[in-house]
PyMOL Python script that loads the backbone (N, CA, C, O; Angstrom):
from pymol import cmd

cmd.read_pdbstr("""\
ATOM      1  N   UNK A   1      -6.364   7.257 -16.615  1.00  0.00           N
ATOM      2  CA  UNK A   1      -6.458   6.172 -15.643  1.00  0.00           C
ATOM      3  C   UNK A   1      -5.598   4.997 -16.113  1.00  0.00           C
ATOM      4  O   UNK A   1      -5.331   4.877 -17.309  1.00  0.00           O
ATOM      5  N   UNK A   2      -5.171   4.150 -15.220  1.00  0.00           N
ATOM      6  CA  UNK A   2      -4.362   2.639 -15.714  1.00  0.00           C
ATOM      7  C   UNK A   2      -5.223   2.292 -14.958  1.00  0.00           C
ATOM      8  O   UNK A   2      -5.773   2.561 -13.890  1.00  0.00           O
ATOM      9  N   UNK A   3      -5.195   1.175 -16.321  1.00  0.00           N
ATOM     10  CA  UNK A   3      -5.986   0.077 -15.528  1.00  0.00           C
ATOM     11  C   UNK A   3      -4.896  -0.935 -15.161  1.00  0.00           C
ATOM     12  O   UNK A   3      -3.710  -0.810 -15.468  1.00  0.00           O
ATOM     13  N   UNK A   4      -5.467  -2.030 -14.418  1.00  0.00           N
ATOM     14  CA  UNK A   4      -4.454  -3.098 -13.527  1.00  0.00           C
ATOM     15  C   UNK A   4      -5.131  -4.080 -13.401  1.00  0.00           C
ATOM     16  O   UNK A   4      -6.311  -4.010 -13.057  1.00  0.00           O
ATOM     17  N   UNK A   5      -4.410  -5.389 -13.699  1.00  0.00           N
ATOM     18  CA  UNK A   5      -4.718  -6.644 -13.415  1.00  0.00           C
ATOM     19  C   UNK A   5      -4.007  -6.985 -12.198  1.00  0.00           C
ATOM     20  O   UNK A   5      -2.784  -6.853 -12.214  1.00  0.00           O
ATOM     21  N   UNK A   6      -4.687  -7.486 -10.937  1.00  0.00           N
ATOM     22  CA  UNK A   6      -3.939  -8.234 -10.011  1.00  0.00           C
ATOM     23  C   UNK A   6      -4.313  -9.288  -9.296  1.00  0.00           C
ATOM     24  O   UNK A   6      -5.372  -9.379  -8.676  1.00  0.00           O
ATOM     25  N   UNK A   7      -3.220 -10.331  -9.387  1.00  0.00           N
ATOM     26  CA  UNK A   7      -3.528 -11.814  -9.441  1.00  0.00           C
ATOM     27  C   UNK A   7      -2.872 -12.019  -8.016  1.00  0.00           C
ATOM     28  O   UNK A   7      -1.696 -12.124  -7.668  1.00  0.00           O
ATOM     29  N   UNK A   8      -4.364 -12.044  -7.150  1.00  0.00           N
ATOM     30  CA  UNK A   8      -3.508 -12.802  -5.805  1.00  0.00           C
ATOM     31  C   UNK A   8      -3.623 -14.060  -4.952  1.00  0.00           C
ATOM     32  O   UNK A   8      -4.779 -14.293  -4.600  1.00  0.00           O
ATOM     33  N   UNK A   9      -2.794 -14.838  -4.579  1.00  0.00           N
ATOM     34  CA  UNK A   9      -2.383 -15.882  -3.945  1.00  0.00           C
ATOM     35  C   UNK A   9      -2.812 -15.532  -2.793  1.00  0.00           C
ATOM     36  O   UNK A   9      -2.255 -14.517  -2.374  1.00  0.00           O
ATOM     37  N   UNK A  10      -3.965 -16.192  -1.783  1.00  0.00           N
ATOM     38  CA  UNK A  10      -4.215 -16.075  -0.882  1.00  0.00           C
ATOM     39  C   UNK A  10      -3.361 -17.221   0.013  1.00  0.00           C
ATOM     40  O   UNK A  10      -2.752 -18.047  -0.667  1.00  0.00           O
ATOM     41  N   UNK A  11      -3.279 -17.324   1.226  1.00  0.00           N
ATOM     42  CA  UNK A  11      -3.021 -18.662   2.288  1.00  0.00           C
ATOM     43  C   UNK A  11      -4.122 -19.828   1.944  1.00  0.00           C
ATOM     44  O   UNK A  11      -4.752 -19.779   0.888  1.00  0.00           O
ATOM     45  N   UNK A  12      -4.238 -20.452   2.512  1.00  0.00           N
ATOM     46  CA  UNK A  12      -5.161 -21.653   2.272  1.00  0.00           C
ATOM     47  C   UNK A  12      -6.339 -21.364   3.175  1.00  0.00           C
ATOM     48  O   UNK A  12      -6.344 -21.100   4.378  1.00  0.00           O
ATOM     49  N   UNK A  13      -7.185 -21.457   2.446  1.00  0.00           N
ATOM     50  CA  UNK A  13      -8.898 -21.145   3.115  1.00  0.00           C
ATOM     51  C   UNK A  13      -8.976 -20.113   3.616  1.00  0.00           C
ATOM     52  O   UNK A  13      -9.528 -20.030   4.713  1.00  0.00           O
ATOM     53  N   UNK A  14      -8.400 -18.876   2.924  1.00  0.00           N
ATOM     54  CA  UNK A  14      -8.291 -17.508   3.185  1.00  0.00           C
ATOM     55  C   UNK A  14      -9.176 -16.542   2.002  1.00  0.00           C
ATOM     56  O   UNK A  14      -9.447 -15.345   2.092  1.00  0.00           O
ATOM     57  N   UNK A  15      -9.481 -17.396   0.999  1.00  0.00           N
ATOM     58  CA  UNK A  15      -9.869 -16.823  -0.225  1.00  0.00           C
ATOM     59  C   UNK A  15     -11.163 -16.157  -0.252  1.00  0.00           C
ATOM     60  O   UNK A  15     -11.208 -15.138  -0.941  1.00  0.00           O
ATOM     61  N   UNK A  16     -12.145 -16.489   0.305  1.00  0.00           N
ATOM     62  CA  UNK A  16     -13.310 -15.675   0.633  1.00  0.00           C
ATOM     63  C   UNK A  16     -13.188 -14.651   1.322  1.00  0.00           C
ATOM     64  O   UNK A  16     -13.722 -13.665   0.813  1.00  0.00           O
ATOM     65  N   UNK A  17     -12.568 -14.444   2.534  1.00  0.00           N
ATOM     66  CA  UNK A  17     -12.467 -13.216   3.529  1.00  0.00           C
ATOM     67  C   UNK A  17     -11.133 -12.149   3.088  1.00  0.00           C
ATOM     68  O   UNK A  17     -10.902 -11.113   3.712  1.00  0.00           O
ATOM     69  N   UNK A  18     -10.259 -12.652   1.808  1.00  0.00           N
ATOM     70  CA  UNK A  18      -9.770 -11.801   1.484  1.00  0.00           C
ATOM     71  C   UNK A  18     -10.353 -11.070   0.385  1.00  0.00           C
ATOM     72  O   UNK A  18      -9.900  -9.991   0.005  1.00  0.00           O
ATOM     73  N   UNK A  19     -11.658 -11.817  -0.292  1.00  0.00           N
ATOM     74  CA  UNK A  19     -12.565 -11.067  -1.537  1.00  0.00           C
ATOM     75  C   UNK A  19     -13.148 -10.497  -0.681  1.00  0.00           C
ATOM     76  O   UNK A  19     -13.424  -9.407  -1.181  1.00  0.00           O
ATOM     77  N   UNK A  20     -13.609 -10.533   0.533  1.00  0.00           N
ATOM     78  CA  UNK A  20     -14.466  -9.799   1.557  1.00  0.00           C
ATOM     79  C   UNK A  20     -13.953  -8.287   1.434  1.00  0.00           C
ATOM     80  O   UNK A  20     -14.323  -7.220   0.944  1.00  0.00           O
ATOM     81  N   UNK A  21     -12.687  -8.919   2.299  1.00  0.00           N
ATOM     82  CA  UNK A  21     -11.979  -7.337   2.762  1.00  0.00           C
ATOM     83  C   UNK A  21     -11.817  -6.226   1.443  1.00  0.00           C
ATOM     84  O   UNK A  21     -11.943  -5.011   1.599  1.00  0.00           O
ATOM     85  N   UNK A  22     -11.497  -6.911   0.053  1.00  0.00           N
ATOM     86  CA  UNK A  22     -11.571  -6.275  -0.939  1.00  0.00           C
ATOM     87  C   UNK A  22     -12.827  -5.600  -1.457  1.00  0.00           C
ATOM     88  O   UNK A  22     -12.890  -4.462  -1.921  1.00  0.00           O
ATOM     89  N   UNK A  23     -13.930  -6.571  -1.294  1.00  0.00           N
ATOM     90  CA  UNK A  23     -14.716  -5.575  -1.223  1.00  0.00           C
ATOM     91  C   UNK A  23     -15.764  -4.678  -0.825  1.00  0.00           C
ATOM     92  O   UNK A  23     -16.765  -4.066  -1.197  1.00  0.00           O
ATOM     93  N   UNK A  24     -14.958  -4.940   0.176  1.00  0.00           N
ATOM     94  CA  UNK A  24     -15.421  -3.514   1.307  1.00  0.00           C
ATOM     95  C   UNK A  24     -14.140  -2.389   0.962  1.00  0.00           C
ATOM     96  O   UNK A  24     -14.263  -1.227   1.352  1.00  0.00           O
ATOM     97  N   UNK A  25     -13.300  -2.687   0.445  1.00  0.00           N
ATOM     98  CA  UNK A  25     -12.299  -1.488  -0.008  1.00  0.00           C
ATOM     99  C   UNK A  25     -12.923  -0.645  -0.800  1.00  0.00           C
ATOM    100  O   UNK A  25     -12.512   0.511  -0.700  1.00  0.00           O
ATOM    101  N   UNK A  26     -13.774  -0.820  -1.553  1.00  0.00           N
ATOM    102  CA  UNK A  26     -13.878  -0.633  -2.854  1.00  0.00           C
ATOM    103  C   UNK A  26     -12.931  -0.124  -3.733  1.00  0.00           C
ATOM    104  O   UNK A  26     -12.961   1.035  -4.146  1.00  0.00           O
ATOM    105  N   UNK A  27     -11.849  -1.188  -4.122  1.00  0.00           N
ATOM    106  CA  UNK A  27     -11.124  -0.014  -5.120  1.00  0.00           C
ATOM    107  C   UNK A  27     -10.862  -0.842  -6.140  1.00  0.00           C
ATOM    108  O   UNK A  27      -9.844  -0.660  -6.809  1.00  0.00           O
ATOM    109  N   UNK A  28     -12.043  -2.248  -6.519  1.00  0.00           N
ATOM    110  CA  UNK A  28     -11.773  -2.709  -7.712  1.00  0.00           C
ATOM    111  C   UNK A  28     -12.755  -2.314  -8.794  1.00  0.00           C
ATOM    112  O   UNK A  28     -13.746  -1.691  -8.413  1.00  0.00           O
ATOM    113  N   UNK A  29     -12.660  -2.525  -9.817  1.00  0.00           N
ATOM    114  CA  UNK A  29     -13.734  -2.713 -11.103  1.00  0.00           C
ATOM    115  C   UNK A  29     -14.691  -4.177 -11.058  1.00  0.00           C
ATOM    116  O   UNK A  29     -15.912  -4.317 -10.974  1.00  0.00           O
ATOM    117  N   UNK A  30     -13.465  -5.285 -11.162  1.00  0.00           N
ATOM    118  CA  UNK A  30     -14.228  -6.244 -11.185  1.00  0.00           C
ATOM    119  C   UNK A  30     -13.054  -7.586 -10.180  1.00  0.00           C
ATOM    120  O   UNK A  30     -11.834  -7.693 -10.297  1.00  0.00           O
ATOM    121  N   UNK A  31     -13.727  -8.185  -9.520  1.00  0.00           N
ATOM    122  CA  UNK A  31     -13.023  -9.073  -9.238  1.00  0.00           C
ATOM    123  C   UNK A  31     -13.793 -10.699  -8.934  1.00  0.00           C
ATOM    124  O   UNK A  31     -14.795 -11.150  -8.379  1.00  0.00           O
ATOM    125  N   UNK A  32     -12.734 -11.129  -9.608  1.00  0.00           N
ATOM    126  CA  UNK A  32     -12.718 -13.084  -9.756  1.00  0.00           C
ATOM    127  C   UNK A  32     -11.840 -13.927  -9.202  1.00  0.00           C
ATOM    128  O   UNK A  32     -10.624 -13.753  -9.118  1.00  0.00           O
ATOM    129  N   UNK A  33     -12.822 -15.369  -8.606  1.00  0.00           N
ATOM    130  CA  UNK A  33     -12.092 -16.506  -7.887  1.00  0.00           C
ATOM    131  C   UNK A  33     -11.514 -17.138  -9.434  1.00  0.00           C
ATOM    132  O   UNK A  33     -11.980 -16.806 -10.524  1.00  0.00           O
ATOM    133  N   UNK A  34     -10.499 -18.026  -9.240  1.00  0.00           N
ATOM    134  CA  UNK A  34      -9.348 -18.127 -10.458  1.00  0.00           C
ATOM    135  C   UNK A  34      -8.803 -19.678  -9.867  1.00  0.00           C
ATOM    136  O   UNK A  34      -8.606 -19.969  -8.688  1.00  0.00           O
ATOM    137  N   UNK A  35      -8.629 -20.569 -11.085  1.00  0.00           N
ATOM    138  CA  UNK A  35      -8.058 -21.728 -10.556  1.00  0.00           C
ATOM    139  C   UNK A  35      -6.596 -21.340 -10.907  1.00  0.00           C
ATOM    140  O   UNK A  35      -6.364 -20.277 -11.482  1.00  0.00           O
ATOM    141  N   UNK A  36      -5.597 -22.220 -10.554  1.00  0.00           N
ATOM    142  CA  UNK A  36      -4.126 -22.105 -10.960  1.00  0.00           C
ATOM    143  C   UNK A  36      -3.361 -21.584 -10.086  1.00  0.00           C
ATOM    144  O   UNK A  36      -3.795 -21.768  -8.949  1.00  0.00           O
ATOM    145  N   UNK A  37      -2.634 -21.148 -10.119  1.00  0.00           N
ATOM    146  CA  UNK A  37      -1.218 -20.230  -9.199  1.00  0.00           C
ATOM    147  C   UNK A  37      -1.887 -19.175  -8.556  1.00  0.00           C
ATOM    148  O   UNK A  37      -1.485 -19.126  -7.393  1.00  0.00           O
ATOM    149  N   UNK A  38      -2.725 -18.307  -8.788  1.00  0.00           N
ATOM    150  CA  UNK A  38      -3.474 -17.491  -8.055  1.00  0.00           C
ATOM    151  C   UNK A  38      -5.138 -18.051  -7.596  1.00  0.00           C
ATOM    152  O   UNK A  38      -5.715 -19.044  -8.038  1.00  0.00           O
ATOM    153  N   UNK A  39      -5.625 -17.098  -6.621  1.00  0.00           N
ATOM    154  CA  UNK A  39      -6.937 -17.580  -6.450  1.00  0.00           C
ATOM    155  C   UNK A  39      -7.657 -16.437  -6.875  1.00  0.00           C
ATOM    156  O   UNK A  39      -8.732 -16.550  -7.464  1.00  0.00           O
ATOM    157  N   UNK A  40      -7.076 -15.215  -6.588  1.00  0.00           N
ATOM    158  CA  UNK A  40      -8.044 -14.440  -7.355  1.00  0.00           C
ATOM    159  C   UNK A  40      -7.788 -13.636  -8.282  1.00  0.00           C
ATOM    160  O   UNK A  40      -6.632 -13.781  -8.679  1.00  0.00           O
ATOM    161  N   UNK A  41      -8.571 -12.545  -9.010  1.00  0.00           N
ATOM    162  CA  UNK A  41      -8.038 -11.748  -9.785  1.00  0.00           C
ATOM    163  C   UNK A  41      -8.793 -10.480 -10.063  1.00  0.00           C
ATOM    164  O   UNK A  41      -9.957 -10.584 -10.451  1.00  0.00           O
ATOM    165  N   UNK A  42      -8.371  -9.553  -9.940  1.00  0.00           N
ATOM    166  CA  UNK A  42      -8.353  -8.298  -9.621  1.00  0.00           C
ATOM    167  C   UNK A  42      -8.527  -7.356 -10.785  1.00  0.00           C
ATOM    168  O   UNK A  42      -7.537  -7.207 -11.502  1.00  0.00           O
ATOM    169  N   UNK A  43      -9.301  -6.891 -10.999  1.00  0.00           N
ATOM    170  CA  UNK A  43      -9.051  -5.599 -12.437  1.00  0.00           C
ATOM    171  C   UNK A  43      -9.240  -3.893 -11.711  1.00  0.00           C
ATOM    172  O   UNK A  43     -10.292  -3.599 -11.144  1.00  0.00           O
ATOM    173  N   UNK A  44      -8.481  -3.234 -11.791  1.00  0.00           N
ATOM    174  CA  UNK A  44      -8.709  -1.682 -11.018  1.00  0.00           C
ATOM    175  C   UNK A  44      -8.429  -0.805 -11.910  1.00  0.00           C
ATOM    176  O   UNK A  44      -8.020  -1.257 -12.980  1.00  0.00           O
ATOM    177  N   UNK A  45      -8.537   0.516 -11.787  1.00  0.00           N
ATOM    178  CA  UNK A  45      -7.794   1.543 -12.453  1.00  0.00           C
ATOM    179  C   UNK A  45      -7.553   2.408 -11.314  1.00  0.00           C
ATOM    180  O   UNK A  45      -8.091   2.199 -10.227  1.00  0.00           O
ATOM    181  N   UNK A  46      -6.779   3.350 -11.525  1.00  0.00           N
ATOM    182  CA  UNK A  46      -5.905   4.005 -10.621  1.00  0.00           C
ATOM    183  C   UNK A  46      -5.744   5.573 -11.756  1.00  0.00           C
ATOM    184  O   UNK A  46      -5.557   5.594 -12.973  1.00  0.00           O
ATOM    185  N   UNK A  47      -5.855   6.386 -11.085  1.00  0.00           N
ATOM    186  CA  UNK A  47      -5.176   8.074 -11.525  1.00  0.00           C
ATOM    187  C   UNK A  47      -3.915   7.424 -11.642  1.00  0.00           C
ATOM    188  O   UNK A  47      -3.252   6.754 -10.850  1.00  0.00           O
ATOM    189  N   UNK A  48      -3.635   8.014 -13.580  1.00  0.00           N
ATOM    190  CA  UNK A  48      -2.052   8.537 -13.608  1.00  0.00           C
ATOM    191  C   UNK A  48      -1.288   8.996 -12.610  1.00  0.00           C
ATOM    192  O   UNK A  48      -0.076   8.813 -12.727  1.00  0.00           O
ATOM    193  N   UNK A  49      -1.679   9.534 -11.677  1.00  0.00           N
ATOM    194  CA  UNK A  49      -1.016  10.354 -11.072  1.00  0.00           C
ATOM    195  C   UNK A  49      -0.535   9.609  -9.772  1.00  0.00           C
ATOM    196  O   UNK A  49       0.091  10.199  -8.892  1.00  0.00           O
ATOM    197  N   UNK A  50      -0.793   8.574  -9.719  1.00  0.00           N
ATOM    198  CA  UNK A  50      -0.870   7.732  -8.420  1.00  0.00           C
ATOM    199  C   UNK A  50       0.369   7.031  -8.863  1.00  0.00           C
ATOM    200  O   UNK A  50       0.588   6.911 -10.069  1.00  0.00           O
ATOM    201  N   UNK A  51       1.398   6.444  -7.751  1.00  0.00           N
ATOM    202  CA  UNK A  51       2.167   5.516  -7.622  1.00  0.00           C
ATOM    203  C   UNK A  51       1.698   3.851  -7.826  1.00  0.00           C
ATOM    204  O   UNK A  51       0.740   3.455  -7.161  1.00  0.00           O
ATOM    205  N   UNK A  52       2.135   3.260  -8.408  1.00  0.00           N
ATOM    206  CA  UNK A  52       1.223   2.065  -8.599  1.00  0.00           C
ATOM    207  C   UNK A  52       1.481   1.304  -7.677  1.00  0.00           C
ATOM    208  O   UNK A  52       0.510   0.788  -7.123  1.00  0.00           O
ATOM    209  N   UNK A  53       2.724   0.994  -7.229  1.00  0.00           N
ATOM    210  CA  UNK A  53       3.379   0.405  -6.180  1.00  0.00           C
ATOM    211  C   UNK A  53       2.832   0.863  -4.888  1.00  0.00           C
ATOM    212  O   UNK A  53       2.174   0.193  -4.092  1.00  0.00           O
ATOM    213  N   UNK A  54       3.205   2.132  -4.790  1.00  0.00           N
ATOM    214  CA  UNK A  54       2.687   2.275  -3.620  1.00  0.00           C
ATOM    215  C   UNK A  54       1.009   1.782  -3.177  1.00  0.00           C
ATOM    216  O   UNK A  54       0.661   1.201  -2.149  1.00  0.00           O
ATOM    217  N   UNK A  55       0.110   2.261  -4.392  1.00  0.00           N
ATOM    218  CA  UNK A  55      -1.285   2.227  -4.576  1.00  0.00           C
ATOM    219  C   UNK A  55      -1.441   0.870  -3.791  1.00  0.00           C
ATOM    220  O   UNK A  55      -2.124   0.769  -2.772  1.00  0.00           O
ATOM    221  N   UNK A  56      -0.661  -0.272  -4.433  1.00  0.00           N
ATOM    222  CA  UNK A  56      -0.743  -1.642  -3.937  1.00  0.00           C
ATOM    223  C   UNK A  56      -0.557  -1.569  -2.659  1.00  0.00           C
ATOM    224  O   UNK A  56      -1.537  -1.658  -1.919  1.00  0.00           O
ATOM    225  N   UNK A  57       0.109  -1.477  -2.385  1.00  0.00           N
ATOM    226  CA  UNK A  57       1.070  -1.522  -1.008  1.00  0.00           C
ATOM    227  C   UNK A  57      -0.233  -1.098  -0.198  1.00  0.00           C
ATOM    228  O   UNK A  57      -0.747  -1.846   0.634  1.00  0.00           O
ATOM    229  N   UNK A  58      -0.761   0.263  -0.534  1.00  0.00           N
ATOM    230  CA  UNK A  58      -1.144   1.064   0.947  1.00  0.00           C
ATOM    231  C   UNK A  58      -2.708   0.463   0.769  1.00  0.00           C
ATOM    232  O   UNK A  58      -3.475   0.725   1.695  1.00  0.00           O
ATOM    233  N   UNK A  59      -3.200  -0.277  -0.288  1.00  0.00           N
ATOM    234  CA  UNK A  59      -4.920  -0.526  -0.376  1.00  0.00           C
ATOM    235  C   UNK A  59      -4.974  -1.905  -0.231  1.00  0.00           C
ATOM    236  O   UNK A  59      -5.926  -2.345   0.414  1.00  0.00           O
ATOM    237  N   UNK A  60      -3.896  -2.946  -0.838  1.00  0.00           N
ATOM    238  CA  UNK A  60      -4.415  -4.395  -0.938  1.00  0.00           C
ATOM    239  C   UNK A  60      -3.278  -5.310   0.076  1.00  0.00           C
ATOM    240  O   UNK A  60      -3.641  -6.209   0.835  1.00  0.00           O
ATOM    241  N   UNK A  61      -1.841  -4.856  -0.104  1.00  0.00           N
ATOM    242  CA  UNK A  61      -0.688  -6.226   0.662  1.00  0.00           C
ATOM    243  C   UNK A  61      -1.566  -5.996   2.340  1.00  0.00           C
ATOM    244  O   UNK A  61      -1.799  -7.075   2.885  1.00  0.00           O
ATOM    245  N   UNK A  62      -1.952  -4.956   2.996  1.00  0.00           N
ATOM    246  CA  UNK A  62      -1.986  -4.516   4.047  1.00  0.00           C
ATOM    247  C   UNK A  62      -3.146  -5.597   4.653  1.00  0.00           C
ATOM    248  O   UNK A  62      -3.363  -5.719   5.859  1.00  0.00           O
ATOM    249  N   UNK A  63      -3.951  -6.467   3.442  1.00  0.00           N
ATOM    250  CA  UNK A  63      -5.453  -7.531   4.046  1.00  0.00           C
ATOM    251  C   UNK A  63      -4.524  -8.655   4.524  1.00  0.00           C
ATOM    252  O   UNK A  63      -3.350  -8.775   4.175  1.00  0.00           O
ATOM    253  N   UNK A  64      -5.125  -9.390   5.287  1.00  0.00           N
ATOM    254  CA  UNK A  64      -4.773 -10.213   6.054  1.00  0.00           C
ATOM    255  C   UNK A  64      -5.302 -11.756   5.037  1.00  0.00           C
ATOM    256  O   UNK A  64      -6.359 -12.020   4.465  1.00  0.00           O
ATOM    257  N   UNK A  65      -4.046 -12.489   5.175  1.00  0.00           N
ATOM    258  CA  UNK A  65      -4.617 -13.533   4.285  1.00  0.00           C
ATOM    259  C   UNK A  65      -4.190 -13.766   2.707  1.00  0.00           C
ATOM    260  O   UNK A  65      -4.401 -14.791   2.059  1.00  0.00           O
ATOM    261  N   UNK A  66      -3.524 -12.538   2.238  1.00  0.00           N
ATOM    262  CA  UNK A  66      -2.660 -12.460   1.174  1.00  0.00           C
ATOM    263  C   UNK A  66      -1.489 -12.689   0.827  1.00  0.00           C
ATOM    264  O   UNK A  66      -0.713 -11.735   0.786  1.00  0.00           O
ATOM    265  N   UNK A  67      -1.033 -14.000   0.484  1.00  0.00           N
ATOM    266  CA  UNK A  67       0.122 -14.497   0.287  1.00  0.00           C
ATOM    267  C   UNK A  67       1.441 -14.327  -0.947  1.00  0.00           C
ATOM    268  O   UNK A  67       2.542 -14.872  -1.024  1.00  0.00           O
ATOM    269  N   UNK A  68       0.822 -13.425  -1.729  1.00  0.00           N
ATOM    270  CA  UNK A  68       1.671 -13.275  -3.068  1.00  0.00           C
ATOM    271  C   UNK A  68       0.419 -12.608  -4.128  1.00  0.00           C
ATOM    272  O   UNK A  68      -0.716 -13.043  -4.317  1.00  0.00           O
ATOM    273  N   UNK A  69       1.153 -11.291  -4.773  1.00  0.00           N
ATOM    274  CA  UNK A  69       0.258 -10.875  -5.593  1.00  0.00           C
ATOM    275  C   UNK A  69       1.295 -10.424  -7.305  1.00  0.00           C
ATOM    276  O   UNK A  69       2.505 -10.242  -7.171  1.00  0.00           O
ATOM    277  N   UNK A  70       0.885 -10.343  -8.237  1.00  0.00           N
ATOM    278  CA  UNK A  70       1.372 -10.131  -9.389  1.00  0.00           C
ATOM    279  C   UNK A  70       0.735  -9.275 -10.218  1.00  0.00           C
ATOM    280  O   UNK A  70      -0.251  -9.800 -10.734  1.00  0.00           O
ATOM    281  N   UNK A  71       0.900  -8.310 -10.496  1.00  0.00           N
ATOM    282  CA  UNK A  71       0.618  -7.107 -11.279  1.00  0.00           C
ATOM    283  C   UNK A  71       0.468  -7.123 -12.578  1.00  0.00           C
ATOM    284  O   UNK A  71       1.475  -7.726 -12.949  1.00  0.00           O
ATOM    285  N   UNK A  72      -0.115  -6.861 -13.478  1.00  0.00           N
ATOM    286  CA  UNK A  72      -0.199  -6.516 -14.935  1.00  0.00           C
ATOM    287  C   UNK A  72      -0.488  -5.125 -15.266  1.00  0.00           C
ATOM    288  O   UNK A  72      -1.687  -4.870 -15.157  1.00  0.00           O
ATOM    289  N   UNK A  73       0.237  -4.152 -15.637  1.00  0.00           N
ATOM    290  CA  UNK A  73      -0.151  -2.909 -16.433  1.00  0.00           C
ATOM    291  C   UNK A  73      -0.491  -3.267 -17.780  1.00  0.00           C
ATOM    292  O   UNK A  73       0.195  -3.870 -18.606  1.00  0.00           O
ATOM    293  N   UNK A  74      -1.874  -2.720 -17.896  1.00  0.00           N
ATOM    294  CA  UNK A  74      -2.040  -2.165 -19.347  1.00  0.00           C
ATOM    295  C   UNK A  74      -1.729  -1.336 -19.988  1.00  0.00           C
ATOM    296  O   UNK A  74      -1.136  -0.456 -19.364  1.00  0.00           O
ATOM    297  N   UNK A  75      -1.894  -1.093 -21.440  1.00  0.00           N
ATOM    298  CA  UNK A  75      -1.374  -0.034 -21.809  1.00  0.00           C
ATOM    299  C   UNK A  75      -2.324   0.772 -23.245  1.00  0.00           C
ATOM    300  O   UNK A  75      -2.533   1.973 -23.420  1.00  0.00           O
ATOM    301  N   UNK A  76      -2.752  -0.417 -24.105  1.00  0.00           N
ATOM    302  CA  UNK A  76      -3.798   0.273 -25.384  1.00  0.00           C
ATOM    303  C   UNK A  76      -5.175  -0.855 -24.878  1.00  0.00           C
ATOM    304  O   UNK A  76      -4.991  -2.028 -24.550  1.00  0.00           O
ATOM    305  N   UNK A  77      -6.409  -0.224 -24.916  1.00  0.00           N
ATOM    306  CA  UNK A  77      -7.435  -1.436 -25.228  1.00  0.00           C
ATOM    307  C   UNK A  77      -7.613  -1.291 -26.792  1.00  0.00           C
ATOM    308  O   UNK A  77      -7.638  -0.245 -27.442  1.00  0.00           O
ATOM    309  N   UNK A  78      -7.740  -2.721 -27.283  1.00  0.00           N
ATOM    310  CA  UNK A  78      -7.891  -3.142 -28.874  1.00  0.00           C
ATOM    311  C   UNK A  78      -9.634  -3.270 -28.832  1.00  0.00           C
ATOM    312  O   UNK A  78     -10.254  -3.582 -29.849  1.00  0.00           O
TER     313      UNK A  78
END
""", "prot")
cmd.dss("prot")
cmd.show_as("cartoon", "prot")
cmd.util.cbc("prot")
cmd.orient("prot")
């Protein structure tokens, strides 16, 4: 599995109904409201076998209300 951090920038006063729509997706682990450049933040894992890009694309850009998102792959947990 990879896991994934993703940090997204909602529109303005969009930030609740886009944690909504997320989770009713269910396809996070854990997710948090976030001060700074993003509003929220995202932790998932995904099958190796999955496109990560695409993964994004076809489960999270597609909510309404999402203005910019930024990715982190992991790679060892310490």
């Amino acid at each position: 599995m990879n896991c994934l951090f993703v940090q997204i920038r909602c529109r303005p006063g969009t930030a609740y109904s886009v944690a909504t729509q997320i989770v009713l997706r269910e396809i996070h682990s854990e997710l948090y409201s976030t001060s700074g450049d993003y509003d929220l933040l995202m932790k998932l894992y995904i099958p190796n076998e999955k496109d990560i890009g695409m993964f994004i694309n076809d489960n999270l850009l597609n909510i309404e209300g999402i203005e910019r998102t930024y990715t982190t792959q992991t790679f060892k947990v310490f």
